[in-house]
KOLFILO-624031 format. One record per residue: residue in three letters; y, z, x of N, C-alpha, C in turn. Coordinates in Angstrom, 2 decimals, m for minus. Layout:
BEGIN
<node "ala" <Y Z X> <Y Z X> <Y Z X>>;
...
//
This chain:
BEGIN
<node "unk" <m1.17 0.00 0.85> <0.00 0.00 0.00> <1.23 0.00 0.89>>;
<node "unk" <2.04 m0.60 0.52> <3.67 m0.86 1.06> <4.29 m0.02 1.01>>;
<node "unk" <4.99 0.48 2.17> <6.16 1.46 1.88> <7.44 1.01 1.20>>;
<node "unk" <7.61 0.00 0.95> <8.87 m0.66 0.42> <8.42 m0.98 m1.18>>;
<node "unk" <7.35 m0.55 m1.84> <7.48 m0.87 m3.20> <8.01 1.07 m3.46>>;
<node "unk" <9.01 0.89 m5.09> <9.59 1.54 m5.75> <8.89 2.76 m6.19>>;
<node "unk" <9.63 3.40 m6.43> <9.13 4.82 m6.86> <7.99 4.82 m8.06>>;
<node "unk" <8.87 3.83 m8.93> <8.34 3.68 m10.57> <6.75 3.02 m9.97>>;
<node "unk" <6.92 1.97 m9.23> <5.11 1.48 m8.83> <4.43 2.57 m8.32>>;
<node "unk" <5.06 3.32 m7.60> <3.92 4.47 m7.09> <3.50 5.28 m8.02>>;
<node "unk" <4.54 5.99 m9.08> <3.87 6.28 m9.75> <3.03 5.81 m11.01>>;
<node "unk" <3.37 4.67 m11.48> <2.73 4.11 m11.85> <1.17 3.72 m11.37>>;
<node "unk" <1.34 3.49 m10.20> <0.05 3.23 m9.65> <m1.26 4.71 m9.87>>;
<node "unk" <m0.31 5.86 m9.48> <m0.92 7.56 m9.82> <m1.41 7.39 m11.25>>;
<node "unk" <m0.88 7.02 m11.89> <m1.19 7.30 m13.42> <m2.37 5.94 m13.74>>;
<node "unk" <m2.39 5.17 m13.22> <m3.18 4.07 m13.59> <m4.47 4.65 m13.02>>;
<node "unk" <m4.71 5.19 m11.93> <m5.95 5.38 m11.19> <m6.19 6.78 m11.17>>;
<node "unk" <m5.44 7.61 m11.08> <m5.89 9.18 m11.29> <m5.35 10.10 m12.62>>;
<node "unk" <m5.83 11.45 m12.44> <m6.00 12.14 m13.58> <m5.80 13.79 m12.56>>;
<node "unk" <m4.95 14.52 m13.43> <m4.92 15.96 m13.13> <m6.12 16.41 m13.47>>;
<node "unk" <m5.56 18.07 m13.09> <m7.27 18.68 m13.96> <m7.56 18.87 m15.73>>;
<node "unk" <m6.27 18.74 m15.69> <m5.91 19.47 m17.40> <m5.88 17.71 m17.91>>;
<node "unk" <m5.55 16.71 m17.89> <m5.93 15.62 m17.92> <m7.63 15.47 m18.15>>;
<node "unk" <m7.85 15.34 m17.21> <m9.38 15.23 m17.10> <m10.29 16.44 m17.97>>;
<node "unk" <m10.12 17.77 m18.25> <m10.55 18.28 m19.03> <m10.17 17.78 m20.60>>;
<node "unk" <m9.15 17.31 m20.78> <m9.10 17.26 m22.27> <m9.83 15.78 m22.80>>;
<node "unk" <m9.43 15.08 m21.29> <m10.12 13.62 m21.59> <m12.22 13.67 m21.68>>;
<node "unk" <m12.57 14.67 m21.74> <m13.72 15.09 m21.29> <m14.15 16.45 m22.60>>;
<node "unk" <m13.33 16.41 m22.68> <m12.94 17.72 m24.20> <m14.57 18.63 m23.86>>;
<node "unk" <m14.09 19.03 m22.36> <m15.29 20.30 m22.34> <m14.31 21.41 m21.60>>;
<node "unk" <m14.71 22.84 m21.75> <m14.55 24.06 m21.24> <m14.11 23.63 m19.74>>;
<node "unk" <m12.99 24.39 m18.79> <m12.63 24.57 m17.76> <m14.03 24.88 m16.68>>;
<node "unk" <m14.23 25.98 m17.47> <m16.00 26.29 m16.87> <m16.71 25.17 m16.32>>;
<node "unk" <m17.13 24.85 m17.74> <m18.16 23.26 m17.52> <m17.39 22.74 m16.52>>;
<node "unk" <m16.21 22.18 m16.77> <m15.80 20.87 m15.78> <m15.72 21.47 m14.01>>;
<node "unk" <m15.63 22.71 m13.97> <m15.67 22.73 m12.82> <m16.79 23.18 m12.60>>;
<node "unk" <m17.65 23.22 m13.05> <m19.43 23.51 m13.01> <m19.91 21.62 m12.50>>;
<node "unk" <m19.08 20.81 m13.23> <m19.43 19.63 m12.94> <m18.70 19.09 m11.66>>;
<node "unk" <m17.88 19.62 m11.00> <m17.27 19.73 m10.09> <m17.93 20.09 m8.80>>;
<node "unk" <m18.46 21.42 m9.37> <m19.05 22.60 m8.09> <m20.41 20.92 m7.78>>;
<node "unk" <m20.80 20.50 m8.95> <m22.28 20.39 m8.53> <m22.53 18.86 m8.17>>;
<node "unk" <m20.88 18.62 m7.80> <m20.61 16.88 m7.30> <m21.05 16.00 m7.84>>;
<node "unk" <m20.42 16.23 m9.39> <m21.14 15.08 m11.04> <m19.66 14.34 m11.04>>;
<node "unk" <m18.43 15.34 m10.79> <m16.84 14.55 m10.34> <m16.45 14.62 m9.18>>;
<node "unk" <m16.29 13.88 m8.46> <m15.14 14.32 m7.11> <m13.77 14.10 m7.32>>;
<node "unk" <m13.75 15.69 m6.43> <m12.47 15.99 m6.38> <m11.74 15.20 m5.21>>;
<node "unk" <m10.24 15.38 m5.49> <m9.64 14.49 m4.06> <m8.25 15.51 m4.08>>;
<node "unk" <m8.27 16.17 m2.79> <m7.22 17.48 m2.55> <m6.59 16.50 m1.23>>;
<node "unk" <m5.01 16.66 m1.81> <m4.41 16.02 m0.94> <m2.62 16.75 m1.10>>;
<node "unk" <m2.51 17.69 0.03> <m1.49 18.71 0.42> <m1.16 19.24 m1.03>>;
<node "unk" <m2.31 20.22 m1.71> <m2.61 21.00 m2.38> <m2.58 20.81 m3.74>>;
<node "unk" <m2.48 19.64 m3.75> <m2.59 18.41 m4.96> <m4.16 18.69 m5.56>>;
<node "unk" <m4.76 18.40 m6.19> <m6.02 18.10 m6.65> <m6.16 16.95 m7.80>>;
<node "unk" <m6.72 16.14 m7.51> <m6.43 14.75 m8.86> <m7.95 13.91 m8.73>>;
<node "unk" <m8.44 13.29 m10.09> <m9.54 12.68 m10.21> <m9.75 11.35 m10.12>>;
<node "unk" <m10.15 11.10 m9.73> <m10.15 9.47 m10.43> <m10.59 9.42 m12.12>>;
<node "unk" <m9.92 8.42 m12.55> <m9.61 7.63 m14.11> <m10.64 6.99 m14.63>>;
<node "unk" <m11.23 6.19 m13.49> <m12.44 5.33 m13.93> <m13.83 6.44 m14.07>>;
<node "unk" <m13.76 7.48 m13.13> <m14.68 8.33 m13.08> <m14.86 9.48 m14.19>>;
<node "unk" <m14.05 10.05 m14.14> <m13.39 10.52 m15.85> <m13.99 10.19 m17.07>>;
<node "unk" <m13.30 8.57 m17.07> <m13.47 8.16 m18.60> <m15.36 7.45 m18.65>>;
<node "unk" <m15.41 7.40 m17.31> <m17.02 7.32 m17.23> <m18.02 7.52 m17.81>>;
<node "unk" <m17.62 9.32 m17.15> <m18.45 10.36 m17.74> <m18.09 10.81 m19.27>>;
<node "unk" <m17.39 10.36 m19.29> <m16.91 10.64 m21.08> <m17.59 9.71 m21.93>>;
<node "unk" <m18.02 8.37 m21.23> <m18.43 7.88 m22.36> <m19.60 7.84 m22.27>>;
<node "unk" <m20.40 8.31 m20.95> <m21.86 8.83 m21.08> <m22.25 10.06 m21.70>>;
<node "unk" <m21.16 11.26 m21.67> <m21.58 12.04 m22.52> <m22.41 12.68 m23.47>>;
<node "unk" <m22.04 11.83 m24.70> <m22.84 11.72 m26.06> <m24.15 11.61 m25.78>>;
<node "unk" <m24.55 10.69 m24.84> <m26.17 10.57 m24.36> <m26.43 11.83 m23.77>>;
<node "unk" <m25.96 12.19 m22.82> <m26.43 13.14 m21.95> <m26.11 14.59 m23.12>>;
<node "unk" <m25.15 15.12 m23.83> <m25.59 16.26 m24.63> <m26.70 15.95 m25.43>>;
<node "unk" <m27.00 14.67 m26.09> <m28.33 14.46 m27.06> <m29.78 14.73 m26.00>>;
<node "unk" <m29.45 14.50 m24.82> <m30.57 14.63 m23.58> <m30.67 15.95 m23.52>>;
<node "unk" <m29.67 16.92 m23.09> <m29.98 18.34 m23.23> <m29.80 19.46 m24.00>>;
<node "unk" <m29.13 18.98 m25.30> <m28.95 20.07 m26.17> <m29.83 19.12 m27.41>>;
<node "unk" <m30.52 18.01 m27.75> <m31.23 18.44 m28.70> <m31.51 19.18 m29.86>>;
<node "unk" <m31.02 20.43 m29.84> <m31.23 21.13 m30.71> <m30.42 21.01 m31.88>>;
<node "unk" <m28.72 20.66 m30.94> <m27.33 20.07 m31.83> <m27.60 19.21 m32.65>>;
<node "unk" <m28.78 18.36 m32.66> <m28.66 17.21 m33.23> <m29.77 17.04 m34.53>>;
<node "unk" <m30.29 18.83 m34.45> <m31.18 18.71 m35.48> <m30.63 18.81 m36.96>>;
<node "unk" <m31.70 18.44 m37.49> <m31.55 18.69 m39.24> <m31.73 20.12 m39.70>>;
//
């Protein structure tokens, strides 16, 4: 990336490709717990950069839309009659 493109592209560019934590939890609509349970157990990587912490977007909305499979995979029980 260029040092001579504008403020507005950089951040623009932040918002196109990453995600805070509170971002990523709501986009994920699970418990702080969980997500950093999914964190601890390297299901998201984290990216800490001068005390920053931010996700990737594609990775995020990923796992969000695998989700639904994976709670029907281990909770089962949710899905009974």
């Amino acid at each position: 990336m260029k040092a001579n493109l504008s403020k507005e592209v950089k951040l623009q560019f932040l918002d196109d490709y990453f995600v805070s934590t509170t971002e990523a939890i709501n986009i994920l609509q699970i418990s702080k717990q969980s997500f950093y349970s999914l964190v601890n157990r390297n299901k998201i990587q984290r990216i800490n950069k001068s005390g920053v912490v931010l996700y990737f977007r594609d990775e995020i909305i990923e796992r969000s839309n695998s989700q639904k499979d994976l709670r029907y995979k281990y909770r089962p029980f949710d899905y009974r009659k």
